[in-house]
Structure formats: C-alpha cells, structure tokens
N, C-alpha and C positions, 0 to 999 in steps of 0.2 A: 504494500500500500504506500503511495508516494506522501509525501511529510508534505509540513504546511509550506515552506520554501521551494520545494518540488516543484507543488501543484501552483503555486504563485510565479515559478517562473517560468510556467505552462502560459500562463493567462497573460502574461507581459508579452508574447508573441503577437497576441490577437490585441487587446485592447490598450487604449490610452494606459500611460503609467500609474496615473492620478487614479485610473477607479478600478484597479486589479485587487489594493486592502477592501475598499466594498462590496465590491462583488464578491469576492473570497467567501468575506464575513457570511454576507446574504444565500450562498451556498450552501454553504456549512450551517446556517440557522435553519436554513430551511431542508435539509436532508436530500439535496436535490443532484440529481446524476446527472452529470453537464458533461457533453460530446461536442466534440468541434469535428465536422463531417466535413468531405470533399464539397465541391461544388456541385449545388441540388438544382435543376431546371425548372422545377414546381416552387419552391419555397428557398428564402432566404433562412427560417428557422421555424421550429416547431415546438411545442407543448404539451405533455401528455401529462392526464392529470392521475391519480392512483388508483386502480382497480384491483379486483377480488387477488388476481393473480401478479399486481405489479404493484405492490403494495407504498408508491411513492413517487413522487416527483421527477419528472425527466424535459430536459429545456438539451434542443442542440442549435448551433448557428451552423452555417459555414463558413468555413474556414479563407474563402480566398476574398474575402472584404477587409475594406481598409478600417482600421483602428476603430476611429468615432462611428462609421458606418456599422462595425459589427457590437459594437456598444447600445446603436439607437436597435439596430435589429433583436438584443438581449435583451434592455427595456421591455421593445414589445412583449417577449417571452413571459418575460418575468410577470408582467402585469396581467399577463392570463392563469400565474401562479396567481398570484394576489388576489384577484377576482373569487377564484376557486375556492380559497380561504376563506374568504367575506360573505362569499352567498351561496356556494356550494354550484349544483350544476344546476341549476334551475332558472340559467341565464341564458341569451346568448352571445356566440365566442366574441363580436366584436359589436355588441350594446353597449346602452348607455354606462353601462356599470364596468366592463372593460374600459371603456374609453376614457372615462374618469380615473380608474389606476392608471393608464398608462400616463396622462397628462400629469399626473402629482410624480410620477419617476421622472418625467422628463423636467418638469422644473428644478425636481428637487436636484435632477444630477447635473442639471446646468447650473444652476445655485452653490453648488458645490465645487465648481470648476473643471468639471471634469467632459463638457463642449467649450469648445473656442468661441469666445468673447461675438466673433462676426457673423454668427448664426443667429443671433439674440431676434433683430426681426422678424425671421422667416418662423422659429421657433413660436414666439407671440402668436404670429399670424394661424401658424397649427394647431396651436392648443387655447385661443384665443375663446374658441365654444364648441360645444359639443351638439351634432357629433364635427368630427373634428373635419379638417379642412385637407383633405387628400391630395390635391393640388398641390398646396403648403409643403406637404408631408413628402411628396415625389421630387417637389425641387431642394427641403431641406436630404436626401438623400443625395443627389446630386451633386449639394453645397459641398459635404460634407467627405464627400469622395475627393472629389474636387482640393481641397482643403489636404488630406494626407497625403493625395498622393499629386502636387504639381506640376510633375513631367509631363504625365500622361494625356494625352486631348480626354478636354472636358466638352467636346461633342460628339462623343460617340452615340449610335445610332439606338435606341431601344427599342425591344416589340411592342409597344404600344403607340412609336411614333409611324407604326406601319398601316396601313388601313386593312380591315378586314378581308380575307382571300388571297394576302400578298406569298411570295415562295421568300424563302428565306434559309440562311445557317448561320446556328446559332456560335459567337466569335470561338466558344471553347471546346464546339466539338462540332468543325467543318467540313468533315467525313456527310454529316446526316443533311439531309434538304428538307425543311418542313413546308407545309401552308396554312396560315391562319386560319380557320374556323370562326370563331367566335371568340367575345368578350365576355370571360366568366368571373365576376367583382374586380379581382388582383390578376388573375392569371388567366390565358387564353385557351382555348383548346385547340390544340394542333394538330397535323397530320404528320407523322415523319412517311414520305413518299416511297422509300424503297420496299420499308414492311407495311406500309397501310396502319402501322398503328397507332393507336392514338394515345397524345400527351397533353399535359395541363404544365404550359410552359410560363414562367414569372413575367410581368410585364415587363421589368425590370431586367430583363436579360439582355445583354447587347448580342446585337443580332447585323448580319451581312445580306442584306435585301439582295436577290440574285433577278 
C-alpha cells in the first residue's frame, strides 16, 4: 500500500501543486478509490456511488488533461460525491442539488488559490446561477487549458464545433473515421465507419474534420 508521500507525489503529476494537500485530505476522509485512466472518448471522468457489492466510493479523471483542467474535471466528481452524501440517490446526477455542490467546490477552491487569478470572470459568469451556464463552463475549460499548457494552439478544433452528420478522426486515435449522429447533452453519438459501431464521443474531444 503506497504511504501518504507516495500517493501525494502521484497526485503532483496530475494537479496544481497548491491543491494535491486537499485533495489528498478529501480522499482519505472520504474512503474514496481514485484512478487516473488513459484517455476516455465518452467522458473526461466518472463517479460511482456504493453498492451492495462495491461497498464505496470510486471518482477516476483522465489522465492526459492539463493540471487546472483535471482539477475543475475532479471538482465535478467530487460534487456528485457530495451530493450523494447530502441526499442520497433520490436526485438527479446533474440537478439543482449537484449543481449547487459543485459551485460551492469551485468557489471554494478558487478562494483558496488553487485557479489562476485570470479565470475569476468566466468562473462568476458559470457559477453566477443555477442551473449553471454551460457556455461559461466550455470556455472556462478552454481558458484553462489554454493557461497550463501555452505552446500548444489554443484553436484547436472540437466535436461540437462540427455540425451534425460531419466525418471526422478523433486527434488521439486517427486510425478510426467516425460520423456524427446526434447531440446527446455533453456527448455525441457516433458512428466509427469501418465496424459500424456505435460511440458516445465527448464534445470536448479534438477532432480532424476529414
């Protein structure tokens, strides 16, 4: 079993330095089995709350986002922990009552120092009401990519600037050719072309319009 310096300088790969003691902390109070996965086409991360047979807490991100980026994406996690605790499952995953956790983590952890100072209006502008402002929330992702990693163009293309039906490969895995389908909330439903099968691909995914 990895010691608490271990697993802390696990967590300094992925996130800001400033919030690897809170997080940690937040972990370990909450008994909660944190996975850092490869990069997921469906989801930036997930939540699983405890069942007969899993008797506990499970939050994974992935792993190939940038610091602040895989911070605001743990937030989100977390806040569907939080939720779970406060009202059990008698909610749903992104109501008013999620959406309220997650704005009190995201004040709190900017309050705390631990987003960059120059996010402060888009941040306002997302968590400003409920429910919260999507929009906001798509470009403070962006911002905030944007922000760790400077080299990289901050215009690359995402499936959601694509319009509905268009052919596409996705930038991390340019072997496969999809076609958009439809817009399903966050995520689109795809075709990958060669097997006919079908995927529920991230908005959020940079993608090579063909």
């Amino acid at each position: 079993m990895a010691s608490e310096e271990e697993y802390k300088s696990i967590l300094r790969r992925y996130l800001p330095f400033s919030a690897v003691d809170p997080i940690f902390d937040y972990i370990v109070a909450n008994g909660v089995r944190f996975h850092i996965k490869r990069q997921r086409t469906s989801k930036l991360g997930d939540y699983r709350m405890p069942q007969p047979r899993h008797n506990f807490h499970e939050i994974s991100v992935n792993g190939d986002l940038s610091p602040h980026l895989f911070l605001l994406v743990l937030l989100h996690e977390m806040a569907h922990l939080n939720t779970f605790l406060k009202y059990g499952r008698a909610v749903q995953p992104h109501g008013h009552e999620w959406q309220q956790q997650y704005r009190e983590l995201l004040v709190q952890y900017y309050n705390d120092g631990h987003f960059p100072k120059e996010i402060y209006p888009l941040l306002k502008k997302y968590t400003s009401r409920i429910p919260l402002n999507r929009a906001a929330g798509n470009e403070l992702e962006r911002r905030l990519k944007a922000i760790d990693s400077p080299s990289e163009t901050t215009t690359s293309l995402l499936l959601r600037d694509l319009p509905e039906g268009s052919l596409f490969r996705i930038k991390s895995r340019p072997q496969m050719l999809f076609r958009s389908v439809e817009k399903r909330r966050t995520r689109y439903h795809c075709i990958e072309l060669q097997s006919n099968r079908a995927y529920l691909v991230s908005g959020n995914a940079e993608v090579l319009p063909q």
